[in-house]
C-alpha positions in Angstrom: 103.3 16.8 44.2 106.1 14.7 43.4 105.7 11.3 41.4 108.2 8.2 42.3 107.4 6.0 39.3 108.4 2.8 38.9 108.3 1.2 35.5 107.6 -2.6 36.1 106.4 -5.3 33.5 102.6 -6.9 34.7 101.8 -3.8 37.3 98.7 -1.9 36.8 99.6 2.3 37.4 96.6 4.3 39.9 97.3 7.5 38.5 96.0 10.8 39.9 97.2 14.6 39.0 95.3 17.9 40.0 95.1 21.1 38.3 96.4 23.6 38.8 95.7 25.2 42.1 92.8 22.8 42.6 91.1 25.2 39.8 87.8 23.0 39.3 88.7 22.9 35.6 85.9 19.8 34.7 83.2 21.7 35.5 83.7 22.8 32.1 82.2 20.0 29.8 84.3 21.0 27.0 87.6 20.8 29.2 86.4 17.0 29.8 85.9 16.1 25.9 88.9 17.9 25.3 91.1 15.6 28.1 88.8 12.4 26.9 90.4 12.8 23.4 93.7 13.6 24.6 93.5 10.3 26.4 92.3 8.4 23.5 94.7 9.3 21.5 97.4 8.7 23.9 95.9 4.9 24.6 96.6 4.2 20.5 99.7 6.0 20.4 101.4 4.1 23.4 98.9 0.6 23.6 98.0 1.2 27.1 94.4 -0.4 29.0 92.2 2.1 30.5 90.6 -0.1 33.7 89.0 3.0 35.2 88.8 6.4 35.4 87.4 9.5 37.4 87.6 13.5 35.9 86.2 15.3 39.2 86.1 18.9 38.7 89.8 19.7 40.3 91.7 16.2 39.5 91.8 13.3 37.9 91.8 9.4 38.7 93.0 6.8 35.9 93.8 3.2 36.6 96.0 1.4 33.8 97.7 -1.2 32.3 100.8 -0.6 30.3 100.7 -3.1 27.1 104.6 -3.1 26.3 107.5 -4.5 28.5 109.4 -1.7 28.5 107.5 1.5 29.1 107.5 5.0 30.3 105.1 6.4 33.0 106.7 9.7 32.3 105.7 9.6 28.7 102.8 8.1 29.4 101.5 11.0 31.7 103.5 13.7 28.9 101.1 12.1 26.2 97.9 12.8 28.2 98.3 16.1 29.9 100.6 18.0 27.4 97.9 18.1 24.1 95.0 18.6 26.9 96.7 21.8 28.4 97.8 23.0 24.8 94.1 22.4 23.2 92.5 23.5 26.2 94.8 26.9 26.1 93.8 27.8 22.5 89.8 26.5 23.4 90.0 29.1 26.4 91.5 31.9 24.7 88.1 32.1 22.1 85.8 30.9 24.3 87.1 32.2 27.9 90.3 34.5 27.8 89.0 35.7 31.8 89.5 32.2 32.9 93.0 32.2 31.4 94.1 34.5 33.6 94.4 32.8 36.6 96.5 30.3 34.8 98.9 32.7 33.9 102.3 32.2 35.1 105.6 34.3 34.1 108.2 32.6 32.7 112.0 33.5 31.3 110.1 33.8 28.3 106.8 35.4 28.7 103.8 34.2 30.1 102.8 30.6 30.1 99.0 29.5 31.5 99.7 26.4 33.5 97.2 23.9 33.7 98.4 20.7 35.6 100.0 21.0 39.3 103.7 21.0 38.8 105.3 17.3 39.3 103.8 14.5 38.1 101.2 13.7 40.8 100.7 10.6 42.4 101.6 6.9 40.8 101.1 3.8 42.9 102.1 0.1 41.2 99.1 -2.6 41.9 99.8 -6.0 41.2 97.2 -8.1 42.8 93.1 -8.7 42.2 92.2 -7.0 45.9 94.4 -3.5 45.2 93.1 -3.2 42.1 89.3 -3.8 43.4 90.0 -1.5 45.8 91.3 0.7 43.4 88.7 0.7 40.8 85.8 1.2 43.8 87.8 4.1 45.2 88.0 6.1 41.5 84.3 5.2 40.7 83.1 6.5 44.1 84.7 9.6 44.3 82.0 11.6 42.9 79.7 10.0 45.6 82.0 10.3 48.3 82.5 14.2 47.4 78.3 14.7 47.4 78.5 15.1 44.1 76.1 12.2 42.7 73.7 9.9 44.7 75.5 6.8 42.3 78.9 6.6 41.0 76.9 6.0 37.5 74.9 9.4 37.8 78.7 10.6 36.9 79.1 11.4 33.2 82.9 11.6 33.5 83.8 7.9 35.0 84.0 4.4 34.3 81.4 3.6 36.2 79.4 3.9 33.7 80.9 1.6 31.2 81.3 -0.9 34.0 77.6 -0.7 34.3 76.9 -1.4 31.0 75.7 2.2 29.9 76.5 2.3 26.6 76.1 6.2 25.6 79.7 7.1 28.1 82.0 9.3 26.5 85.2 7.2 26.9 85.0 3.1 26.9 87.3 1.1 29.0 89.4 -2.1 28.2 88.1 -5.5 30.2 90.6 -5.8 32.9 92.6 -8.9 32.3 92.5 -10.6 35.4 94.9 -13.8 33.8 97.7 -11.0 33.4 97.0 -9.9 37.1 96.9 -13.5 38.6 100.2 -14.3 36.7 102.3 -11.0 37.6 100.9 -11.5 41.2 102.4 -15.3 41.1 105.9 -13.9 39.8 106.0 -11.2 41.8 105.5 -14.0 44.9 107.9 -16.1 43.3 110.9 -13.6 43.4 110.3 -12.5 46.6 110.5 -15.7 48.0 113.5 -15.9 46.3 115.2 -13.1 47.6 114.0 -14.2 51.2 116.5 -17.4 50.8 
């Protein structure tokens, strides 16, 4: 899957990438701590908000909020998925070398175990309070929708949790800032009214 990204100042980034061949990868609890630290440390490193999130077994949802002007979804994305697939490589090859296989893919040179779908999945902008309700519903229900849990908090791996005000979850998530939201939607009105004239 191919990802258009588009690096704007004040939108919120609904993020989802799949593994590879829909492998169902996060029924592995390990393979979710692993991804959960990768993600924390990719939040410090490049001050994004974490609104919401989703690991189902084959993908992942994440909802966030870039905290520079100029950013990088790109590097964003490179900073979450690359130390995941490399720690979750060297975690398979002691604990699950058969599982490896499948991920093994030739390459110029050698073999290379491939963990994400190629491309960078799917990225959609949000800018305004109803797509990013609708947004944060759709990750958080996910679990439910796929039969998976009777409630979206009955989900380890998700946000819903947080939002519930569980406090034992495995990853917190940053308030979303609704004043930021209200203020980019109002700009982002303003210009295109502007370019209507």
């Amino acid at each position: 899957m191919r990802r258009k990204s588009f690096n704007l100042v004040g939108h919120t980034h609904f993020l989802t990438f799949s593994c590879y061949k829909r492998y169902q990868i996060f029924t592995d609890a390990s393979a979710c701590r692993l991804l959960a630290e990768s993600l924390h440390e990719a939040r410090l490193r490049l001050r994004f908000a974490l609104w919401s999130y989703v690991f189902m077994p084959d993908h992942v949802h994440l909802l966030l909020m870039p905290g520079e002007d100029k950013y990088s979804m790109a590097t964003i994305l490179k900073q979450i998925k690359g130390p995941f697939g490399k720690w979750l490589v060297e975690d398979w090859k002691a604990r699950h070398p058969h599982l490896l296989r499948r991920h093994a893919v030739a390459s110029g040179s050698g073999t290379v175990f491939r963990v994400w779908e190629r491309g960078g999945g799917f990225d959609r902008n949000l800018y305004t309070r109803e797509h990013i309700c609708r947004a944060v519903e759709y990750i958080e229900a996910n679990p439910v929708r796929k039969g998976l849990v009777v409630n979206p908090v009955d989900w380890l791996w998700s946000s819903a949790r947080a939002r519930a005000g569980v406090e034992d979850v495995p990853i917190h998530i940053d308030a979303i800032s609704w004043d930021e939201v209200e203020l980019q939607q109002t700009v982002d009105h303003s210009q295109k009214r502007g370019s209507d004239l």
